[in-house]
C-alpha positions in Angstrom: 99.2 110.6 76.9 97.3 113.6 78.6 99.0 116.8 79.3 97.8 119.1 81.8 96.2 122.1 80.5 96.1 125.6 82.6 93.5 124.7 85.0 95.5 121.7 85.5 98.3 123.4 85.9 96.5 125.8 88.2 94.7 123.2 90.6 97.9 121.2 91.6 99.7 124.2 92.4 97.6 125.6 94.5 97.1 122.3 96.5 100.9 122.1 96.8 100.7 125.6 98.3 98.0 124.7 100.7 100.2 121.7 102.0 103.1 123.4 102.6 101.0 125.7 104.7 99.8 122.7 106.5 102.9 121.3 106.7 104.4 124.3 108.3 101.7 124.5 111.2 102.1 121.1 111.8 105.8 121.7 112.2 105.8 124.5 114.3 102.9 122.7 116.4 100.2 124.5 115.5 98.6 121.7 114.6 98.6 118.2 116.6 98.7 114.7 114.7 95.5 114.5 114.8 94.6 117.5 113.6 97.3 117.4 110.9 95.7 113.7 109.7 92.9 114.4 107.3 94.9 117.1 105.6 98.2 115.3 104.9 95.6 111.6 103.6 94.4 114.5 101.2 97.1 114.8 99.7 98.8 111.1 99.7 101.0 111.5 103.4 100.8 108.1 105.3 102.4 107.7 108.8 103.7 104.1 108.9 105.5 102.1 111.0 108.9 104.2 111.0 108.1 107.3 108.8 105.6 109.1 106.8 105.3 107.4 103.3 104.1 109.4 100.2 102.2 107.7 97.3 102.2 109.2 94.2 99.4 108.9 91.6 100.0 107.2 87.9 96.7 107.8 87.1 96.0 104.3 84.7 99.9 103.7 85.4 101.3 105.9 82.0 103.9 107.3 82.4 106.9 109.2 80.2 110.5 109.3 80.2 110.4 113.0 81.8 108.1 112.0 84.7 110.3 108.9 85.0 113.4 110.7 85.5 111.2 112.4 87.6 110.6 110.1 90.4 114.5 109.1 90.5 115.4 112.5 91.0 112.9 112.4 94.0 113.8 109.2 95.4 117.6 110.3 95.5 117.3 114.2 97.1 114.5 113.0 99.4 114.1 109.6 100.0 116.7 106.8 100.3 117.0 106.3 96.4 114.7 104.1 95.6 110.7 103.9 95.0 108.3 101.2 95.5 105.6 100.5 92.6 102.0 99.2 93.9 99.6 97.2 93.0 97.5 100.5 92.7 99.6 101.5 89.8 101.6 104.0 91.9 104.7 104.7 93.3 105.3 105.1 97.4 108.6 107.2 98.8 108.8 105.2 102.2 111.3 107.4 104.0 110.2 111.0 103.3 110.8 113.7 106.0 107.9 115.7 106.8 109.0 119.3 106.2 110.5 118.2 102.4 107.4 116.7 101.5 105.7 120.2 99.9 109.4 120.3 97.8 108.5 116.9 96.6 105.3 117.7 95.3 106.4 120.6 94.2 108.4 118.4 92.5 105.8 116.2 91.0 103.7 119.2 89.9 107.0 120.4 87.8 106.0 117.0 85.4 102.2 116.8 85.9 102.1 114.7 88.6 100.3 114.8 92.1 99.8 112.6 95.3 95.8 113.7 95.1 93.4 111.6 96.3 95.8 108.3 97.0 94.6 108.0 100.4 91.5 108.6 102.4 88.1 107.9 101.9 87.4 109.5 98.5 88.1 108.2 94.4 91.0 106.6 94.4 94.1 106.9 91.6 91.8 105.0 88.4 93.8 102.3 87.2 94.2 100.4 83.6 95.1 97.3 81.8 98.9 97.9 81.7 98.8 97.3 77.9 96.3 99.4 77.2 96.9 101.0 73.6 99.4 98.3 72.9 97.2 95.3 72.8 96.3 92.9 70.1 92.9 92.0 71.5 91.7 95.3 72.7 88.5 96.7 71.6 89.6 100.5 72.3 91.8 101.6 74.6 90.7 102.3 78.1 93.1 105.0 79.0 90.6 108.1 77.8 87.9 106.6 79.8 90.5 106.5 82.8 91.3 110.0 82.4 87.8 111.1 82.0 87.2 109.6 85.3 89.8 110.9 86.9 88.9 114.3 85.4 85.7 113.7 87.3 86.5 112.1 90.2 89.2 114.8 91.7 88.0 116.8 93.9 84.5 115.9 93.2 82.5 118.2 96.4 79.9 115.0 96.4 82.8 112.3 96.8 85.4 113.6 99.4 83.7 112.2 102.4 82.5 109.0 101.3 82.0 105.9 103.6 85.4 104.1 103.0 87.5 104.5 100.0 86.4 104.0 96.1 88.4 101.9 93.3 87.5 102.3 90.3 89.2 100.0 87.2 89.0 100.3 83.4 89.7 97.4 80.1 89.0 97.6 76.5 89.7 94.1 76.1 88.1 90.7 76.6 90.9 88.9 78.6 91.5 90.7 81.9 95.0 92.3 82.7 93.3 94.8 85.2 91.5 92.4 87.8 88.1 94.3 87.0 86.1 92.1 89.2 87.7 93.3 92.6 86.9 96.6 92.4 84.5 98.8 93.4 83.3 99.6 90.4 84.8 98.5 86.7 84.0 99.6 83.1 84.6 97.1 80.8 84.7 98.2 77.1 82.5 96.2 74.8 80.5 96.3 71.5 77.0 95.2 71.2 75.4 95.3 67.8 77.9 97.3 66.3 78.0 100.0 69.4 80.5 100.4 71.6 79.4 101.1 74.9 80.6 99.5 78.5 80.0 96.4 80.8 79.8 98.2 84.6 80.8 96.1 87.4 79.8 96.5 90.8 81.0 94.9 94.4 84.1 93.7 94.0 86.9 94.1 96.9 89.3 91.7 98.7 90.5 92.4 102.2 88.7 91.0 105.5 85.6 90.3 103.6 86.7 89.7 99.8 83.8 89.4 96.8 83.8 89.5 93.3 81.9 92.0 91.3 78.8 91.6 90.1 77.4 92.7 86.7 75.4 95.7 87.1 74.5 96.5 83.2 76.0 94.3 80.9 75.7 97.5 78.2 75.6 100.9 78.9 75.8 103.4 76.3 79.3 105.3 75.7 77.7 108.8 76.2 76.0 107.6 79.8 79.4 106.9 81.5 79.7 109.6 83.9 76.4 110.2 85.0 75.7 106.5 85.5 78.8 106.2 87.1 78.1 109.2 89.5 74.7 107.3 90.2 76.5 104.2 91.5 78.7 106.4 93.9 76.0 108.7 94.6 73.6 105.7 95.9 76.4 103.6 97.7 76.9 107.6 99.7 73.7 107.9 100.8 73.4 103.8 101.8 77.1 103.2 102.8 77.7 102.0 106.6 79.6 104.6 108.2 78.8 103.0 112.1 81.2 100.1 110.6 84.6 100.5 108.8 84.8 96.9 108.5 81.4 96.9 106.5 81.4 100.3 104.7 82.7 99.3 101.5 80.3 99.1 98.2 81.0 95.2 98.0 79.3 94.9 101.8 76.5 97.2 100.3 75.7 95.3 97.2 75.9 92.3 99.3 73.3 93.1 102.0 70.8 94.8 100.3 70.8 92.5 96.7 72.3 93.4 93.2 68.2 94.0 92.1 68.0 96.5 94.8 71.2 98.1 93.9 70.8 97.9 90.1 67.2 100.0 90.5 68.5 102.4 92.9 71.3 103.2 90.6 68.7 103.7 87.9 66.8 105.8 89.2 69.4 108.2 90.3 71.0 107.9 87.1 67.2 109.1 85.6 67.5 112.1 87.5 71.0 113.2 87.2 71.5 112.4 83.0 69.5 115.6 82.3 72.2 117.4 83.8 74.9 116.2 81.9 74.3 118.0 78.8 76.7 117.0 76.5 79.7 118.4 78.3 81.6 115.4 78.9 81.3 114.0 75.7 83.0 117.0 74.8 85.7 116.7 77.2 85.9 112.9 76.5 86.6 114.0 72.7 88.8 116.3 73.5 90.6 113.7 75.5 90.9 110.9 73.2 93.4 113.3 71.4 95.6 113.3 73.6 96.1 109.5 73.0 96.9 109.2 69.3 98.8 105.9 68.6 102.8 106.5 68.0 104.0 107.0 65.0 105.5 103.5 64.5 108.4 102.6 62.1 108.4 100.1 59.6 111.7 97.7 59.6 112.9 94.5 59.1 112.7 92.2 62.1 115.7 89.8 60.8 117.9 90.5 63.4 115.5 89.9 66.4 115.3 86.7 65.2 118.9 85.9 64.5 119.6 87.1 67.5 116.7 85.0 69.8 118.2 81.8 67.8 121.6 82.5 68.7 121.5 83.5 72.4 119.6 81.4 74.6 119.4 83.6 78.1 118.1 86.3 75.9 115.3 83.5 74.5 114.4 82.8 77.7 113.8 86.4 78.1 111.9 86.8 75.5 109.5 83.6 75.6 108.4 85.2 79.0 108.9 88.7 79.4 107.1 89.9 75.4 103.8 90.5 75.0 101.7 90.5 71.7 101.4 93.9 70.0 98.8 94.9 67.6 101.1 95.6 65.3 103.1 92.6 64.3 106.8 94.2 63.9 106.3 95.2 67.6 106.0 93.7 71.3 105.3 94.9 74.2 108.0 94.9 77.1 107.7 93.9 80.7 110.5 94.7 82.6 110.7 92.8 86.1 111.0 94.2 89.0 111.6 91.0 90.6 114.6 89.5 90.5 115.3 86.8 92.5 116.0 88.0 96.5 114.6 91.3 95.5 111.9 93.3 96.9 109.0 93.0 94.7 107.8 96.4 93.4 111.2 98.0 94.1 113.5 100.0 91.6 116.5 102.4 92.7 117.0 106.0 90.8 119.4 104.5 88.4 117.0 101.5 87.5 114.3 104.1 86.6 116.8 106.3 84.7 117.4 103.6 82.9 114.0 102.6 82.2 113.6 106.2 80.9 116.2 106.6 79.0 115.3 103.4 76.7 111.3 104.6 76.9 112.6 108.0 75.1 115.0 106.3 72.4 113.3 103.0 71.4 110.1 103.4 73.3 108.2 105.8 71.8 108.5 107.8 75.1 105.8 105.2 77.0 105.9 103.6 80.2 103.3 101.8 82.0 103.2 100.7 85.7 101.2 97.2 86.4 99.2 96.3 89.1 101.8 93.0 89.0 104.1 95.7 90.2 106.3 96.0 86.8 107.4 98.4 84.6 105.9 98.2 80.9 107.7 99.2 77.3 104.3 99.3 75.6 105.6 100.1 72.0 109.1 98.5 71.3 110.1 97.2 67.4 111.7 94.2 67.3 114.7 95.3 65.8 115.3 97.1 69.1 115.1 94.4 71.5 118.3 93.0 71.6 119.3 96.7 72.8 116.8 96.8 75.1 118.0 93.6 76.8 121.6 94.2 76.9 120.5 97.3 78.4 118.1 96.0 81.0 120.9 92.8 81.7 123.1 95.6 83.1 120.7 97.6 85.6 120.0 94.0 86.6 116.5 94.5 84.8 116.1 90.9 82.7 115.1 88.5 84.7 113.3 86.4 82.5 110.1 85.3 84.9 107.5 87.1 84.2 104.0 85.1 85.1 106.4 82.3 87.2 106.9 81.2 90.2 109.4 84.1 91.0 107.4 87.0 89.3 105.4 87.6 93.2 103.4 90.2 94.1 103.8 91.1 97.8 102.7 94.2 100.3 105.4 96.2 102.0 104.1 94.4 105.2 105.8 94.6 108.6 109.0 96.2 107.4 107.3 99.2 106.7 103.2 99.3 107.1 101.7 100.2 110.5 98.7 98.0 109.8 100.8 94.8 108.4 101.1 91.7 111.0 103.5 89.8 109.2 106.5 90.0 106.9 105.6 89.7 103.6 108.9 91.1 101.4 111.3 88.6 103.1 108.9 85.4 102.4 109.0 86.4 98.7 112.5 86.8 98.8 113.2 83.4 100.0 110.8 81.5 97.9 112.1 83.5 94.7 115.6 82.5 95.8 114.3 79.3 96.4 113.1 78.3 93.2 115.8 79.7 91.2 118.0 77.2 93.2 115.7 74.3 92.3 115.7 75.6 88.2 112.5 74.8 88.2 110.5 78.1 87.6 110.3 77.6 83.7 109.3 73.8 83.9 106.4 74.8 86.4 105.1 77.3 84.3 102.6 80.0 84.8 102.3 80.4 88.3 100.9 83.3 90.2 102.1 83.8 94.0 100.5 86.7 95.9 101.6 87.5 99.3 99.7 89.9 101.8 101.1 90.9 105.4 97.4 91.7 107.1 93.8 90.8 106.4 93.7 93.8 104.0 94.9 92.1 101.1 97.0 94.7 99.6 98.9 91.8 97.8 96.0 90.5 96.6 96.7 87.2 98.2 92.9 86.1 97.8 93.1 86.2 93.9 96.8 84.3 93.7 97.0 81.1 92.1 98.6 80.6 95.5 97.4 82.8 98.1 99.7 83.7 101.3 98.0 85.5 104.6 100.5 87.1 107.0 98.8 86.9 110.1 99.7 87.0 113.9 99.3 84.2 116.2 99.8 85.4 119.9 102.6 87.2 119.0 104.0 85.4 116.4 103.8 85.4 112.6 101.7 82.7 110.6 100.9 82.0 107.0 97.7 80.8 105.4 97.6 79.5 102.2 94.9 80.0 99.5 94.6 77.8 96.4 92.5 78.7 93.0 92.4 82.2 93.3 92.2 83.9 89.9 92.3 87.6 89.0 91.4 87.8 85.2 88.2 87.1 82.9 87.8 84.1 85.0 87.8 85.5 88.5 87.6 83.5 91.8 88.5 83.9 95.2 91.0 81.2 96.6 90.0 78.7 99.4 91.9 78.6 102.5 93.6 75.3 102.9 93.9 74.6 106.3 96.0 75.3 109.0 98.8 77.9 108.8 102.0 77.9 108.8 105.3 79.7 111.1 107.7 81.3 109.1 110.1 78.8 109.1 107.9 76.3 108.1 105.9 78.6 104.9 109.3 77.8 102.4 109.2 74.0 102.8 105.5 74.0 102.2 105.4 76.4 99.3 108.2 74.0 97.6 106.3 70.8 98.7 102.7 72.6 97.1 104.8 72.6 93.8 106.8 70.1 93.7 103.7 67.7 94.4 101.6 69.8 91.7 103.9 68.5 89.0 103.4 65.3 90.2 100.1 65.3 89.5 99.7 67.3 86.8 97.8 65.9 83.5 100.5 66.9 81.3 103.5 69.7 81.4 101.1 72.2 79.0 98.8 72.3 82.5 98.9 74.7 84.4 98.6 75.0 88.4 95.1 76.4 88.0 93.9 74.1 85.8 94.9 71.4 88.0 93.7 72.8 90.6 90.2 73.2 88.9 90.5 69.9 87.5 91.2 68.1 90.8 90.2 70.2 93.5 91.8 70.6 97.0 91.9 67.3 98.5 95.3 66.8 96.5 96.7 69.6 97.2 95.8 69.5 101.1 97.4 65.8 101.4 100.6 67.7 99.6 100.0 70.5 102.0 99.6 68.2 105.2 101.1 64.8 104.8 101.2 63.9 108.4 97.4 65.0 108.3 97.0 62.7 105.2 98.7 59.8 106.3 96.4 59.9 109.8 93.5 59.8 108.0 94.7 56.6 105.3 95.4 54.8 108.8 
């Protein structure tokens, strides 16, 4: 993985410095809220609902044992020992107190970390396919191109002002782990011809307005990253509505002027910017790649991982769901959940990440990754050493064996913590996690992805769930809208709203009754809720959904 170099090194410090500064003259009142604002979204300081939250950056969600240990030691001295992963591949302290905040990042600098530019309207943390370098169907892995364009994007003096806020996503494979198509702008990487070069997409975003991205070149040379890349935010600057928050994003751009228009805008920029790159960044993109040579893997026998998957059937379960395909066949790749059932999706405390750490550095090759499904990756582990690895996780309470089911949820902090959420979202996950693990039905229903947001701006991705769920408010009390067919991967499509919502006390009953009616109808047990869904389309599920509404209409 990268490691800072002296500039690095350098540049964060002196940014710490500047915040405590900042921090101080806040404190002492020299500086008002308002005043205080632009300097503390700089450097990754929310005010929400009941304190100031920090998010951290995981730039492409890698992560080492040190930096691991890290965030524990953070979450215990400053926060209330725990951290919450995101969907952005980073970590948020929700319970920080203002003048300890410098210490923190202080802190975070002492690892090479930062909170830089994970808030405001500016580049945004870049983020990965979670099992990037680990993958069996990967092209290259992305997580060079990520750091090059963080390199570039932080502190860029064109890109600190921009209309709204920039996402920017990167995959070397085919299948899509890093939902490419809602950001603002992903590079795919492809080969064409026997060249490897990128697929750039432009547009994508959920919220109030959600889109998927368009194809802007299906192939663009390896060497023209950057500049193109600079020519796509460069043009979206200059013709990004700034009267509007609502409509300032690059997806309300593309949309309103045309993909043509956008596509020969971004061309002509890019003519007159490439000159300027002159070979630079390649350089720096070389010197990068070093940085992530593959691990020195062991060769062993994998006898007793197999033994001991035939003998012990919880730890089975666990592994029929929670591995992943590795490129090399004596390995798999881990993910750990971070959703066991009645938990808060996304959490961990200090001990859980100590733990994570500790098996990273022995059997681990000293990898983690953070997903945008808000769980914790072992990217390299030999089969020999997953039986350990269980046993280990089974005791931090770290095995639940649901990865892509029913119980595996994504869900926004919502009204327990954010000042712009209108609903609960953390307690609805809860109970339909605790829900299904009383009906035992999670591994007979299958792959299943539930995506829960507590405001219009989507931070749980609700729009791209299998089932969607919309926290909104309803004079003053909370309602649910659910969204069926949503899809986040090669495939991607933005789920239609079903109909009327539901109260909170109602959103359980009909979640059940959505699944329980979908294996009813089902073609056979190897089909999945998607495919049904694509296969039958929402009048079934709407009669399951509504079946006094259903039985008016038969009458």
């Amino acid at each position: 993985m990268y490691k800072y170099d002296d500039f690095d090194e350098a540049f964060v410090r002196e940014r710490v410095a500047q915040f405590r500064g900042q921090v101080e003259r806040r404190v002492d009142g020299s500086l008002t809220e308002d005043e205080f604002k632009p300097f503390r979204l700089m450097n990754g300081l929310y005010l929400q609902l009941h304190a100031y939250m920090l998010r951290v950056a995981i730039p492409y969600g890698t992560l080492n044992s040190r930096q691991m240990n890290q965030l524990a030691f953070i979450a215990e001295k400053w926060d209330k020992g725990y951290g919450h992963f995101t969907t952005r591949q980073n970590i948020q302290y929700n319970w920080p107190k203002l003048p300890d905040v410098p210490d923190m990042l202080e802190a975070l600098a002492d690892v090479e970390m930062h909170a830089i530019q994970t808030s405001g309207n500016t580049i945004r943390n870049v983020t990965a396919d979670h099992f990037a370098g680990a993958a069996g169907d990967e092209i290259a892995d992305p997580r060079p191109v990520a750091e090059l364009l963080r390199q570039w994007s932080t502190d860029h003096p064109e890109f600190q002002a921009l209309p709204r806020k920039f996402k920017i996503a990167v995959s070397g494979a085919e299948n899509d782990r890093a939902v490419l198509r809602a950001h603002d702008v992903a590079v795919q990487i492809v080969e064409k011809d026997g060249q490897r070069g990128y697929r750039i997409f432009v547009g994508g975003g959920l919220g109030r307005t959600p889109m998927i991205g368009k194809v802007l070149r299906d192939f663009l040379p390896e060497a023209d990253l950057l500049p193109y890349v600079e020519a796509v935010v460069s043009v979206w600057n200059l013709l990004g509505r700034r009267d509007n928050k609502y409509k300032a994003r690059i997806k309300i751009t593309v949309h309103e002027h045309g993909i043509e228009e956008i596509s020969e805008r971004v061309e002509q920029r890019f003519a007159e910017i490439r000159p300027s790159f002159t070979g630079v960044d390649q350089k720096l993109f070389a010197e990068i790649k070093e940085h992530f040579a593959e691990p020195a893997y062991k060769s062993s026998a994998t006898d007793a991982f197999d033994a001991y998957k035939a003998a012990n059937p919880a730890f089975q379960s666990w592994a029929d769901t929670n591995l992943a395909e590795h490129k090399n066949s004596e390995y798999a790749i881990v993910s750990i959940s971070l959703k066991s059932h009645g938990a808060t999706p996304g959490d961990a405390s200090s001990e859980q990440m100590r733990t994570m750490a500790d098996l990273a550095l022995r059997l681990g090759h000293d990898e983690l990754r953070i997903s945008h499904e808000q769980n914790v990756i072992l990217p390299h582990v030999h089969k020999s050493d997953l039986p350990e690895i269980y046993n280990t996780l089974r005791e931090e309470g770290l095995a639940t064996a649901n990865i892509g089911l029913i119980s595996d949820i994504i869900a926004c902090p919502g009204m327990d913590y954010c000042a712009l959420a209108t609903a609960r979202s953390i307690p609805i996950a809860q109970e339909i996690a605790t829900r299904f693990d009383e009906l035992k039905l999670e591994h007979e229903v299958g792959l299943l992805k539930i995506k829960i947001s507590g405001c219009i701006n989507a931070c749980g991705h609700h729009h791209v769930g299998h089932i969607g769920i919309l926290g909104l408010d309803r004079a003053g009390v909370e309602n649910y809208q659910i969204t069926l067919g949503g899809d986040g991967t090669e495939d991607a499509a933005i789920g239609e709203r079903a109909g009327p919502g539901f109260s909170a006390d109602e959103i359980i009953p009909a979640i059940e009754r959505l699944v329980l009616g979908y294996l009813d109808i089902r073609d056979s047990a190897d089909e999945t809720f998607l495919q049904t869904y694509r296969r039958l389309g929402m009048e079934p599920f709407k009669a399951i959904l509504y079946p006094e509404k259903a039985e008016a209409n038969a009458a």
